[in-house]
C-alpha positions as CSV (number, residue, x, y, z in Angstrom):
1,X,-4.9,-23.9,1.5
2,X,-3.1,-21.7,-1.4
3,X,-3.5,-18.3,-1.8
4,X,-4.4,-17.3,-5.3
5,X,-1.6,-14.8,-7.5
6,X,-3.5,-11.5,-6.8
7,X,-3.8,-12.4,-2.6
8,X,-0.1,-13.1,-2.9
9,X,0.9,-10.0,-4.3
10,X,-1.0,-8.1,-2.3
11,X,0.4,-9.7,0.8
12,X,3.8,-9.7,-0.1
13,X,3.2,-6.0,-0.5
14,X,1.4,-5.1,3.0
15,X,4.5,-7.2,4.6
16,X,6.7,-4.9,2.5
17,X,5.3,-1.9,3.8
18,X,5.3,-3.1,7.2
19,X,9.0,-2.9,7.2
20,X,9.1,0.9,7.1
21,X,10.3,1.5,10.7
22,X,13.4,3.4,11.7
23,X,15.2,0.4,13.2
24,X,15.5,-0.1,9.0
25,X,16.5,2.9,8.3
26,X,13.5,4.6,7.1
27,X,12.4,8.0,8.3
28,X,9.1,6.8,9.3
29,X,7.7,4.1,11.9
30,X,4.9,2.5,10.6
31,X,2.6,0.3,13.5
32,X,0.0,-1.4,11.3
33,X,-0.6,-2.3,7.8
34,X,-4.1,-3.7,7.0
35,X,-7.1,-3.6,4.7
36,X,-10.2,-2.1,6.4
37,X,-13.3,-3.7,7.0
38,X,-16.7,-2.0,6.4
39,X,-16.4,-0.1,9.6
40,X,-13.1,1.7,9.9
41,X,-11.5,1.9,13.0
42,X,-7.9,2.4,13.8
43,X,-6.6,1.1,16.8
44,X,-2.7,1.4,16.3
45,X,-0.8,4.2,14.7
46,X,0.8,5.2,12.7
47,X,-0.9,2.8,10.1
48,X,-1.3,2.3,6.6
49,X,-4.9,1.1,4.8
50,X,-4.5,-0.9,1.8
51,X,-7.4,-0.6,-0.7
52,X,-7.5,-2.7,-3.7
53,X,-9.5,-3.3,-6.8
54,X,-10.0,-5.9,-9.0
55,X,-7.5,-6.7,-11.8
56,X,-7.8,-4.9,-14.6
57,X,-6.8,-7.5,-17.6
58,X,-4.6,-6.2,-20.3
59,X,-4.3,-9.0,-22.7
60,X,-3.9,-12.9,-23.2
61,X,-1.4,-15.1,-24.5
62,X,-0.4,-18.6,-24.2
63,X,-2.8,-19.4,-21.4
64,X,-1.5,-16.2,-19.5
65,X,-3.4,-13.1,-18.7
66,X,-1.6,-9.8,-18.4
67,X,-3.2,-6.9,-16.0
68,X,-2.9,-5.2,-13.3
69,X,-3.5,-4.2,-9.6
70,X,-4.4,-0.8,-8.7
71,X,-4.1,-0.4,-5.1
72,X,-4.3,3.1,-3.0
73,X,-2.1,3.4,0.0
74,X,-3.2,5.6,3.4
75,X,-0.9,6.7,5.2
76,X,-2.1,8.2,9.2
77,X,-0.4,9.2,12.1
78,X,-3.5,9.9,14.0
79,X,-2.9,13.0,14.9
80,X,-4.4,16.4,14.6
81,X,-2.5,19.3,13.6
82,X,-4.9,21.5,16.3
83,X,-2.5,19.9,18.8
84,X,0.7,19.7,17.2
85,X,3.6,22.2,16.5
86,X,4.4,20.5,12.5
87,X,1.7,20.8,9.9
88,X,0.8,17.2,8.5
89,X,2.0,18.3,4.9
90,X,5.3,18.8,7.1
91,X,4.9,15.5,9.1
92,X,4.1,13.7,6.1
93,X,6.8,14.7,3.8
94,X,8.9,11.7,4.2
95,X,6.1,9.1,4.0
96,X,5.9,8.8,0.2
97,X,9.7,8.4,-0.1
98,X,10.0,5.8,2.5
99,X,7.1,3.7,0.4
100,X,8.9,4.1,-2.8
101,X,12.4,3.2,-0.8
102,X,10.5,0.0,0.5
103,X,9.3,-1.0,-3.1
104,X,12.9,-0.1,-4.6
105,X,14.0,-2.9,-2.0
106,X,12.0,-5.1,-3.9
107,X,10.3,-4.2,-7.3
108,X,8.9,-7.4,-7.9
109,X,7.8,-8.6,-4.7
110,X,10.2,-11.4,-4.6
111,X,9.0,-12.6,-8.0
112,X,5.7,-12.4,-7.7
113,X,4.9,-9.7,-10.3
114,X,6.5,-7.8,-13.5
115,X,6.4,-4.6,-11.2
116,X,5.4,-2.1,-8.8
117,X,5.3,1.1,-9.6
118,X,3.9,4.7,-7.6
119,X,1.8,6.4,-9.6
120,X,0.8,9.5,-7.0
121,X,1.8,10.4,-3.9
122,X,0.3,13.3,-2.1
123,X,-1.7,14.8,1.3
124,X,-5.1,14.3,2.1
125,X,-7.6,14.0,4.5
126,X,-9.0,11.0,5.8
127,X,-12.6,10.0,7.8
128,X,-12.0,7.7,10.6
129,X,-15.4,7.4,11.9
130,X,-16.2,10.7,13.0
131,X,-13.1,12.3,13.2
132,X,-10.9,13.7,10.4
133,X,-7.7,12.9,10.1
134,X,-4.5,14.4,8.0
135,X,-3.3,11.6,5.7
136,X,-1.0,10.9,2.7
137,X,-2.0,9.0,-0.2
138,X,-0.1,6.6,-2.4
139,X,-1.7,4.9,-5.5
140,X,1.0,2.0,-6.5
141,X,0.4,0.4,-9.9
142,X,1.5,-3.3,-9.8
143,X,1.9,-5.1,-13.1
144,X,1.6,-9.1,-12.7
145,X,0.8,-12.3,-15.2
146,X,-1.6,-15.3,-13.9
147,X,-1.8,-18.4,-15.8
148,X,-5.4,-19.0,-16.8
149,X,-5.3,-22.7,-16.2
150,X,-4.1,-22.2,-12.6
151,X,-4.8,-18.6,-10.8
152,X,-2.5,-19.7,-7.9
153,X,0.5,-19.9,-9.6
């Protein structure tokens, strides 16, 4: 069974992201990319959690609908700066490059959209269950045209 436009772009971004490991030259090892369920739980780090919204539609033409994808990007280690020598805004200073390197390696998602582009990029906090966690958060803009007769291509 096909995936429709939107699942694809998505996808094809989480795999992106799950490239940022040192082996490929980034500064950062990433463990696990995924979209959270209801109840959060992280069992690998360092992780990323994709959240996503609907599209947001811009226009239509032709039988093609231009929009976009607003997705938010978080970015944890898992670790608490009680027990560590680096602050997180320290340990986290090379996360928000490495996700805009990883896009710059492919802007279009192999085709699959106009573009992807970072809108913010910045620290945070983060509530994994109980605990609170030092975070960085990306918000990626991705720009992408579905044919209104057929959503899956």
């Amino acid at each position: 069974m096909a995936d429709c436009k939107d699942w694809q772009i998505i996808s094809a971004l989480m795999t992106l992201l799950g490239t940022i490991t040192t082996v490929n030259h980034y500064e950062t090892n990433v463990a696990s990319v995924f979209i959270p369920k209801k109840v959060l739980k992280i069992s690998t780090y360092p992780a990323i959690l994709v959240y996503y919204d609907e599209t947001v539609p811009e226009s239509e033409e032709f039988n093609l609908e231009i929009g976009s994808l607003d997705i938010i990007l978080v970015y944890t280690d898992g670790k608490n700066d009680e027990n560590e020598t680096e602050s997180y805004i320290q340990r986290y200073r090379n996360i928000g490059a490495d996700i805009r390197k990883a896009i710059a390696t492919s802007p279009s998602l192999g085709g699959l959209c106009e573009y992807v582009r970072v809108e913010t990029s910045h620290p945070a906090l983060f509530i994994d269950g109980e605990e609170i966690l030092e975070a960085h958060v990306t918000q990626v803009k991705i720009k992408r045209v579905n044919n209104l007769n057929d959503p899956y291509l």
